[in-house]
VOPAGU-2260 file (C-alpha; in pm, 1 decimal, decimal comma):
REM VOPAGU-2260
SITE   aa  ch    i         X         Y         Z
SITE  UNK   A    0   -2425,9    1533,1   -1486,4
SITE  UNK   A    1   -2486,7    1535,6   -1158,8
SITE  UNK   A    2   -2413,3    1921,0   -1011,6
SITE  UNK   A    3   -2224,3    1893,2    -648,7
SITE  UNK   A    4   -2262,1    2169,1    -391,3
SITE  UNK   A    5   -1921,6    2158,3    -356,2
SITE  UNK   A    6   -1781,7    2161,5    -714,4
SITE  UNK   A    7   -1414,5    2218,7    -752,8
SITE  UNK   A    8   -1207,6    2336,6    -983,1
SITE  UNK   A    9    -929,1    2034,4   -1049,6
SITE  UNK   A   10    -653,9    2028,3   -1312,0
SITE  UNK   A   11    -593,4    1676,3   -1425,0
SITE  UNK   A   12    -309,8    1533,0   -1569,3
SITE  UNK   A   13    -301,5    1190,0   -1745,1
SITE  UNK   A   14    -555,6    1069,6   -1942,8
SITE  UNK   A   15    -440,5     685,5   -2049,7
SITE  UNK   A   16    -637,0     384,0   -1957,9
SITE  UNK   A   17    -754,4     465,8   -1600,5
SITE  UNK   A   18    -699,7     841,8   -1568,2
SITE  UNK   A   19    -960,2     947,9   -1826,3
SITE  UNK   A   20   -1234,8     715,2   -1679,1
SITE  UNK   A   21   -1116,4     881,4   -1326,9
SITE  UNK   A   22   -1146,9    1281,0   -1504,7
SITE  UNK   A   23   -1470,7    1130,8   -1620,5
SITE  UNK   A   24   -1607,4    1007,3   -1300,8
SITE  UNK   A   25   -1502,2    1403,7   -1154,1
SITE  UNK   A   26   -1698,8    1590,1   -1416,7
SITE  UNK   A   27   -1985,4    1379,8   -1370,9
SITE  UNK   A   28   -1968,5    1453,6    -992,9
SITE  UNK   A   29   -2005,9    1828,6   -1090,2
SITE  UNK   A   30   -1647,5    1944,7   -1070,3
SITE  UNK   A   31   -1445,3    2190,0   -1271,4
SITE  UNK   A   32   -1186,5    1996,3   -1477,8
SITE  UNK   A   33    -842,3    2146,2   -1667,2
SITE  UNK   A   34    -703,2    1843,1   -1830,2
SITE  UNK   A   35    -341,7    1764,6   -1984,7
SITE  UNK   A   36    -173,2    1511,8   -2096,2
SITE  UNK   A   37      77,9    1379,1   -2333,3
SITE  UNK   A   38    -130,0    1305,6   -2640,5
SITE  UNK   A   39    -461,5    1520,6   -2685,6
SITE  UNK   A   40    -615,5    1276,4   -2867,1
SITE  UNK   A   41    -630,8    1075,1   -2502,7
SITE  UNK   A   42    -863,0    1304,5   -2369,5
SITE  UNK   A   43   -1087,3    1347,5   -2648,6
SITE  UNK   A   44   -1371,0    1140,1   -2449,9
SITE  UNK   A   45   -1280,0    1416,7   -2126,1
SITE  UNK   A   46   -1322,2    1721,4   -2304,4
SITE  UNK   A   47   -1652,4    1582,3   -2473,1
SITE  UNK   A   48   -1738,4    1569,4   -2084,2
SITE  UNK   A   49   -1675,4    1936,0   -2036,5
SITE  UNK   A   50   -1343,4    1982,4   -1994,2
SITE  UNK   A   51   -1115,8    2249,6   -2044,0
SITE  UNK   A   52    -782,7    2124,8   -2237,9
SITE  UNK   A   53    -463,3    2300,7   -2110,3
SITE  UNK   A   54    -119,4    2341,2   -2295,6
SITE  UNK   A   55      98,9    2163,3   -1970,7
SITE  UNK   A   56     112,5    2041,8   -1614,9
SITE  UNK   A   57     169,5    2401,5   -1475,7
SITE  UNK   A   58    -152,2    2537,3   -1706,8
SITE  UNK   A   59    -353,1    2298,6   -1572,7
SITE  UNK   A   60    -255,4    2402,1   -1218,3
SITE  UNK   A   61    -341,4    2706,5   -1249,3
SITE  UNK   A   62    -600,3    2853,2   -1017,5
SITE  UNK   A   63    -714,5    2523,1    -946,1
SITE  UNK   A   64    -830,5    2397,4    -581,1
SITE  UNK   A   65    -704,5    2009,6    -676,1
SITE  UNK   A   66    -417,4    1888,8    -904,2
SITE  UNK   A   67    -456,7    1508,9    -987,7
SITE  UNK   A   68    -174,2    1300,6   -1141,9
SITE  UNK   A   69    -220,4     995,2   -1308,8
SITE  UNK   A   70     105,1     905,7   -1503,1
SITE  UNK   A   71     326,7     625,8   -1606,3
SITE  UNK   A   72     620,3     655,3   -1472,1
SITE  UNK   A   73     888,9     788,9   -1168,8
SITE  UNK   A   74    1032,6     980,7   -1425,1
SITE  UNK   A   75     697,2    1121,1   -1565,7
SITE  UNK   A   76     568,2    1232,3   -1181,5
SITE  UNK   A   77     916,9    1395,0   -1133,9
SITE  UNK   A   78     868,0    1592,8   -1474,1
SITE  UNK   A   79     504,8    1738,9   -1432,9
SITE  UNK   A   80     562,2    1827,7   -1030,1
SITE  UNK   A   81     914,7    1976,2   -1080,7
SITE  UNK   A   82    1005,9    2084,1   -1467,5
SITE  UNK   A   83    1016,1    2430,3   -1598,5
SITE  UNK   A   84     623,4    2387,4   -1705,0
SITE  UNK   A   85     515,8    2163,5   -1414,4
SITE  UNK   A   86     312,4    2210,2   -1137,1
SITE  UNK   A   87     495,4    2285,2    -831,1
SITE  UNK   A   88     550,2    2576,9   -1011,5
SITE  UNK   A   89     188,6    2739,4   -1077,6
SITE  UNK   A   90     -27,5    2603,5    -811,4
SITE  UNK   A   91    -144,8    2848,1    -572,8
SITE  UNK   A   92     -48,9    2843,1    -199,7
SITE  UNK   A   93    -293,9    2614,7      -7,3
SITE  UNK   A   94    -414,9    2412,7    -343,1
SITE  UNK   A   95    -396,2    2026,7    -288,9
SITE  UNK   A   96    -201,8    1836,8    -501,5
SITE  UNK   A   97    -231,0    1450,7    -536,6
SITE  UNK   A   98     -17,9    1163,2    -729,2
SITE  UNK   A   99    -232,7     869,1    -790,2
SITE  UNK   A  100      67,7     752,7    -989,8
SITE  UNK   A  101     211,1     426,1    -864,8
SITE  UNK   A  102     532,6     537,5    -785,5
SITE  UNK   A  103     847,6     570,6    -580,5
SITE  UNK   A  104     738,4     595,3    -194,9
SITE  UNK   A  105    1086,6     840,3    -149,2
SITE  UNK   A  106     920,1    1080,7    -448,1
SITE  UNK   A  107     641,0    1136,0    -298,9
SITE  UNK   A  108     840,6    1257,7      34,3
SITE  UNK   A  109    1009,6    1492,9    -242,0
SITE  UNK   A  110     690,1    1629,8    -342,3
SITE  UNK   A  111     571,0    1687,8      -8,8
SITE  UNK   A  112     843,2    1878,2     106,3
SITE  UNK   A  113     861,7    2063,5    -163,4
SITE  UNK   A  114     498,8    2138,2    -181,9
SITE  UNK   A  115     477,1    2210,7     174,6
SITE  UNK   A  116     747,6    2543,9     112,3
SITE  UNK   A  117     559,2    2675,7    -153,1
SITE  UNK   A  118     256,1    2634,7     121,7
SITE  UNK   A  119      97,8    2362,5    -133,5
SITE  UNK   A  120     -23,6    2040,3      42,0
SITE  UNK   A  121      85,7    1716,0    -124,8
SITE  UNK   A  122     -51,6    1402,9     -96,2
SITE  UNK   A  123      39,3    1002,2    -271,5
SITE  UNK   A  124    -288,1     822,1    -345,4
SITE  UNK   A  125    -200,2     538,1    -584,9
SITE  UNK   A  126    -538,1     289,8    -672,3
SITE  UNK   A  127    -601,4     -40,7    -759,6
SITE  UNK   A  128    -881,2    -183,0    -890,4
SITE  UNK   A  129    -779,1    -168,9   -1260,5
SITE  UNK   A  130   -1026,5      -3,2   -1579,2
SITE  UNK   A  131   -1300,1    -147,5   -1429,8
SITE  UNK   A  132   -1248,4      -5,1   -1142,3
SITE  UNK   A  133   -1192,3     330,2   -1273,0
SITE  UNK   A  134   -1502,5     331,1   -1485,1
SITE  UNK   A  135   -1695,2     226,5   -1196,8
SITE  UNK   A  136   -1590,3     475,2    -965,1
SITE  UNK   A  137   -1484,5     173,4    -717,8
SITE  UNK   A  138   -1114,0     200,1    -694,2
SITE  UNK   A  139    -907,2     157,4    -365,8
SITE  UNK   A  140    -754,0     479,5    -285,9
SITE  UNK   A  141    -416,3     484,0     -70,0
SITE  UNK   A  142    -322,8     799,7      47,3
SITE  UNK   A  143     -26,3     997,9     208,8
SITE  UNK   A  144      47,9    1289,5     373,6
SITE  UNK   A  145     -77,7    1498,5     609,5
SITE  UNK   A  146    -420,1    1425,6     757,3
SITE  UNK   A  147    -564,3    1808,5     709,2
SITE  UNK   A  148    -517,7    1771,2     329,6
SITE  UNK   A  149    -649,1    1397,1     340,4
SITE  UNK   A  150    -985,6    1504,4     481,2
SITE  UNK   A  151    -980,0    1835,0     258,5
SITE  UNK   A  152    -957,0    1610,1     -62,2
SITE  UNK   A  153   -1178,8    1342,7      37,6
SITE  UNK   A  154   -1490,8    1475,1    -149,8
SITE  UNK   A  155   -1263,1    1445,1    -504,3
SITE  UNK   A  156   -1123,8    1070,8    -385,3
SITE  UNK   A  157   -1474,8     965,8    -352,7
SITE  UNK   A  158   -1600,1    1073,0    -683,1
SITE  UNK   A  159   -1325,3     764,7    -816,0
SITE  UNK   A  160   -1310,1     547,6    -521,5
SITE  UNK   A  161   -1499,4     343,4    -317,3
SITE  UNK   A  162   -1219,1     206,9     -27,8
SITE  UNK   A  163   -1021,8     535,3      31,7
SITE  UNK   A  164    -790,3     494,4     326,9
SITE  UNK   A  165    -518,6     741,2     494,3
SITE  UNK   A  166    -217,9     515,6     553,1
SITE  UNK   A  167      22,9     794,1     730,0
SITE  UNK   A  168     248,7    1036,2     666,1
SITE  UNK   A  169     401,1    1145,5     306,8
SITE  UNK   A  170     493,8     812,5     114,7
SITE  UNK   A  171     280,8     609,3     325,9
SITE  UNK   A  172      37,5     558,1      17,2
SITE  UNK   A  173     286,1     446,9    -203,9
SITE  UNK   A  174     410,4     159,1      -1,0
SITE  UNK   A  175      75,8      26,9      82,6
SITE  UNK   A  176      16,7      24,2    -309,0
SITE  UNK   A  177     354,3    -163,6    -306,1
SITE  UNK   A  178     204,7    -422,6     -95,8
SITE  UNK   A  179    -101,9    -447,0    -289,6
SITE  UNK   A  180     148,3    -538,0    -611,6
SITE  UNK   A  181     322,5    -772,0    -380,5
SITE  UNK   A  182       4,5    -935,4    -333,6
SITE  UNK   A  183    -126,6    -969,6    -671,1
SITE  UNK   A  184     226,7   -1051,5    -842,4
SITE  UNK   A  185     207,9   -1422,7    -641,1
SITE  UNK   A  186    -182,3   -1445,6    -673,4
SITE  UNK   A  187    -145,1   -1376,5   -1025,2
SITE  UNK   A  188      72,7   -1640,5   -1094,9
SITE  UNK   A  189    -153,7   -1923,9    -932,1
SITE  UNK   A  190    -464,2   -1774,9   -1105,5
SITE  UNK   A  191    -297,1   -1775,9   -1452,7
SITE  UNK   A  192    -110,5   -2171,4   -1360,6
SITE  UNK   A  193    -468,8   -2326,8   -1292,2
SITE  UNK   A  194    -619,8   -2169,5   -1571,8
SITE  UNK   A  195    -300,8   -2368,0   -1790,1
SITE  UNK   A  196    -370,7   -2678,5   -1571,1
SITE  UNK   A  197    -720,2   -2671,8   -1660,9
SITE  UNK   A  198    -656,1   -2665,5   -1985,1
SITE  UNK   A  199    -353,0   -2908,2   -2005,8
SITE  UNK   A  200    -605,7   -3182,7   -1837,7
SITE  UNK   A  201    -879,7   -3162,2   -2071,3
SITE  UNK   A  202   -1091,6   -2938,5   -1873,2
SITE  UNK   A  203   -1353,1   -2670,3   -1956,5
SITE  UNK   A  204   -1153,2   -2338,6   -1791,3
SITE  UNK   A  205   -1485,9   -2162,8   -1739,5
SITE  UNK   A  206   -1679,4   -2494,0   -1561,2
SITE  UNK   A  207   -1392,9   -2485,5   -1346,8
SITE  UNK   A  208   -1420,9   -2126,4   -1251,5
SITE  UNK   A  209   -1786,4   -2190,2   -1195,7
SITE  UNK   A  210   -1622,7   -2405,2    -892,1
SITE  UNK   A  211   -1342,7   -2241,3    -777,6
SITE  UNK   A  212   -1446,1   -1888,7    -817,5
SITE  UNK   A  213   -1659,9   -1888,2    -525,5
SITE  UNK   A  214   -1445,7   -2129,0    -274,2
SITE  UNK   A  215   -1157,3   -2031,2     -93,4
SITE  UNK   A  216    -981,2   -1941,8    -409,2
SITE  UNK   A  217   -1150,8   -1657,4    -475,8
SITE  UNK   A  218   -1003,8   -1313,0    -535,2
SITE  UNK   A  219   -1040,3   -1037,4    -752,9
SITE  UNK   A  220    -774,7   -1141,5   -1040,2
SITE  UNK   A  221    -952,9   -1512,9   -1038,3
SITE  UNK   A  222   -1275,9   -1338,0   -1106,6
SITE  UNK   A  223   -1172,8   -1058,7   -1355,8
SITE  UNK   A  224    -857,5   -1131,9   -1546,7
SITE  UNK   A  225    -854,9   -1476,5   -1581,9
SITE  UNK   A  226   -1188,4   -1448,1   -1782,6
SITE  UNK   A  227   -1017,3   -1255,8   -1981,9
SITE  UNK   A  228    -727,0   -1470,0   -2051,9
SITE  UNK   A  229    -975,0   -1793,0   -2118,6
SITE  UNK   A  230   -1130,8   -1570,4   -2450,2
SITE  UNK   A  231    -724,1   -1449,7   -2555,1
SITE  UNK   A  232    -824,5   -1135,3   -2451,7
SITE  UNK   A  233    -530,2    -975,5   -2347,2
SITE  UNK   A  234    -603,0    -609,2   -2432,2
SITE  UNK   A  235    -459,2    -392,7   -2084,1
SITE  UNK   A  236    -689,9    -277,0   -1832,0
SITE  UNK   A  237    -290,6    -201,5   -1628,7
SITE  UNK   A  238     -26,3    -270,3   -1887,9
SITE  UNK   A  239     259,4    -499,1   -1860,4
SITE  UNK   A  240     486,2    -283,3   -1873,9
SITE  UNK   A  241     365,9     -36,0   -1567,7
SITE  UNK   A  242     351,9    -342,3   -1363,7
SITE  UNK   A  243     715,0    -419,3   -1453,4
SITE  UNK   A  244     804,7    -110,9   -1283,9
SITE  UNK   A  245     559,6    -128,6    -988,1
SITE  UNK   A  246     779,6    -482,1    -960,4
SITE  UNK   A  247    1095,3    -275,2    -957,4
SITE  UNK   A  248    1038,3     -45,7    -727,6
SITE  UNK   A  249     866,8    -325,5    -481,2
SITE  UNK   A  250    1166,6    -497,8    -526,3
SITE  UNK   A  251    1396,2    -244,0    -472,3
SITE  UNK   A  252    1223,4    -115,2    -139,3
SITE  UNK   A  253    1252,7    -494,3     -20,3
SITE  UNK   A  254    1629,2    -517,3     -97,6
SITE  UNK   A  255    1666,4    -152,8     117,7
SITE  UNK   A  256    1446,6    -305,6     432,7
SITE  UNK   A  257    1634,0    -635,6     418,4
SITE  UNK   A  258    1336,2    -834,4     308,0
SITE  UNK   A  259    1328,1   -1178,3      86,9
SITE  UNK   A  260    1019,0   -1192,6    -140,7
SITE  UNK   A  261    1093,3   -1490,0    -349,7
SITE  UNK   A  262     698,3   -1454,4    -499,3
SITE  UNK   A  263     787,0   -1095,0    -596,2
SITE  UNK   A  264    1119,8   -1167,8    -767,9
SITE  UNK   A  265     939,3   -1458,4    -978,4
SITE  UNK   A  266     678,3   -1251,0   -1038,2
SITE  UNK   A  267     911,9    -964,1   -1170,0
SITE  UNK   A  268    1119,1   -1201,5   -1375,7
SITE  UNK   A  269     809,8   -1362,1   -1546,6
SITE  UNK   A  270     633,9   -1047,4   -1672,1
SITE  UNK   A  271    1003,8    -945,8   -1830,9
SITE  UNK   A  272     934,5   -1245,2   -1995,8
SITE  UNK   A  273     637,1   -1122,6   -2175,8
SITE  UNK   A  274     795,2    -807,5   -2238,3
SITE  UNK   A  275    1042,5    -984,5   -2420,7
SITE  UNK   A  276     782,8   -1176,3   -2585,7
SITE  UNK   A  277     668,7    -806,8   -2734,4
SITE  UNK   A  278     373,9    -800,7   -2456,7
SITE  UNK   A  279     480,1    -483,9   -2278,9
SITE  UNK   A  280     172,3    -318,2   -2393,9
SITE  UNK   A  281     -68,6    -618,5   -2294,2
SITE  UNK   A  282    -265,4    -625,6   -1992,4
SITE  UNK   A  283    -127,2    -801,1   -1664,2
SITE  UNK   A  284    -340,4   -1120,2   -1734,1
SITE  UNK   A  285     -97,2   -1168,0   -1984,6
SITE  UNK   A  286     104,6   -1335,2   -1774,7
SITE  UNK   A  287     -34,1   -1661,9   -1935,0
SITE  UNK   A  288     201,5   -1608,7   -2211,8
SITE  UNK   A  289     502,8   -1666,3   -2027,2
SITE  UNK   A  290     390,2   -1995,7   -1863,3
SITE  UNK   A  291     225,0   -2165,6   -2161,3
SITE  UNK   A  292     548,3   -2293,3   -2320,7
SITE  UNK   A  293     428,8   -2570,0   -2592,0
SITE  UNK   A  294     608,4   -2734,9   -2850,9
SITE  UNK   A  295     605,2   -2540,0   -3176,5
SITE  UNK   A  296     515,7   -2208,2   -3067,6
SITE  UNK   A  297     741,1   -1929,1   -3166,6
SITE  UNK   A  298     810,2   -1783,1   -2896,4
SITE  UNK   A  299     615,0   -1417,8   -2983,1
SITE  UNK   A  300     300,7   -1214,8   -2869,5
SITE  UNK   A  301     146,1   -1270,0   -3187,7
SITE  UNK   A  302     164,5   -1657,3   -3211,7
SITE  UNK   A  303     -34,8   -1652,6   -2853,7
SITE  UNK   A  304    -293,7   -1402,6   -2938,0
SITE  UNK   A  305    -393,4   -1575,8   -3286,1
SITE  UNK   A  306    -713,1   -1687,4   -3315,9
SITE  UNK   A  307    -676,8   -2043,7   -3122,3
SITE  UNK   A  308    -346,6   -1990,8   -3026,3
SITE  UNK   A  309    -374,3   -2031,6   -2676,3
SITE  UNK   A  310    -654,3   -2312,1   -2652,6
């Protein structure tokens, strides 16, 4: 481990597919870590890091400098900041607390004014960049709130991210993660349609990607996810299902400013698709299983993930 000269103590909460590379990533930069989350067993790898467990949200906040949340849901952020156990109600006056939860850009207001009584700064700093960017330390950090706390937790957004950007006041961060879902809902559907087309003409998916990976096609999902989907590998690095509700709330924000997104709707209406295929709990690049409609499939998760079943 690599000792800091500023270690701090953070409490952590959320420990699923990117969160406990992320608590990783902060013990190995020397800090202090109090971890919780739903299912112990999650954290396992974190407290074979170092980590201290703690019984809930508001035990995890305790004394600490930093609280980090990385959870599924609206309804999960709204439980650990403001239920009985959570943590508006045990951090300390002047401790930062941050949501890198993908979530509602009105909650995070919420949180910030309600931090900001209790003299607790508050701050939205959703990511992208997926498990590999969490394991690599390399996500894209965008924050909200008040500048004095951005610069204050700057040190612990570094030790996970590599592009960390203040976007503006309280709930700024979660609407420029909103556009960063806008973004990849369309560009996910024409990455996952020409790897079908390749295939539908006879092609070899991975010579083609040889050529178009590099050319003005290129992008992140191209490079990372459609890989995946070539070898059937649909396992989630950002399940299905957590998209779905980034969709949602995208959608939901463009219906309040008045704005058409006909990409984000399709998007949105395809990935209920492979819910309803059973694929909630698949990773995004399983968006191949809603366009690769053949004659005599059944219609299910499992008859696309066989082996062969999507060649």
């Amino acid at each position: 481990m690599n000792a800091s000269a500023h270690a701090a103590r953070i409490g952590f909460i959320g420990t699923g597919v990117m969160g406990r590379s992320m608590a990783r990533n902060l013990r190995a930069a020397g800090h202090s870590l109090a971890v919780f989350t739903r299912t112990r067993a999650k954290a396992e790898e974190v407290l074979a890091a170092g980590a201290a467990w703690a019984d809930s949200a508001g035990a995890a906040a305790t004394g600490a400098d930093f609280v980090i949340t990385m959870v599924g849901f609206p309804s999960d952020v709204r439980a650990v900041y403001f239920g009985p156990d959570g943590i508006l109600a045990y951090a300390r006056p002047g401790a930062v607390v941050i949501d890198m939860t993908t979530s509602e850009p009105a909650l995070a207001r919420e949180i910030h004014t309600a931090a900001k009584a209790a003299g607790i700064h508050a701050l939205d700093a959703p990511v992208s960049g997926g498990d590999i960017g969490a394991r690599n330390a390399a996500l894209s950090i965008m924050v909200g709130g008040d500048r004095e706390a951005y610069e204050r937790a700057l040190p612990i957004l570094k030790a996970m991210g590599k592009t960390i950007v203040h976007q503006g006041p309280a709930g700024s961060g979660q609407h420029a993660k909103m556009c960063n879902q806008i973004a990849i809902a369309s560009g996910m559907i024409g990455v996952m349609e020409a790897l079908l087309y390749a295939r539908r003409a006879g092609l070899d998916p991975e010579t083609v990607l040889q050529s178009i990976g590099s050319g003005a096609a290129a992008s992140w999902t191209l490079s990372n996810l459609q890989p995946r989907a070539m070898r059937g590998d649909f396992a989630p690095g950002f399940y299905v299902r957590h998209f779905i509700k980034d969709l949602g709330i995208a959608c939901a924000e463009c219906e309040r400013m008045g704005i058409a997104a006909p990409g984000l709707a399709l998007a949105r209406q395809l990935y209920e698709k492979v819910a309803a295929l059973g694929g909630e709990s698949l990773g995004t690049q399983a968006l191949y299983l809603a366009l690769d409609e053949k004659p005599g499939n059944s219609g299910t998760v499992t008859e696309f993930t066989a082996p062969g079943g999507i060649r």
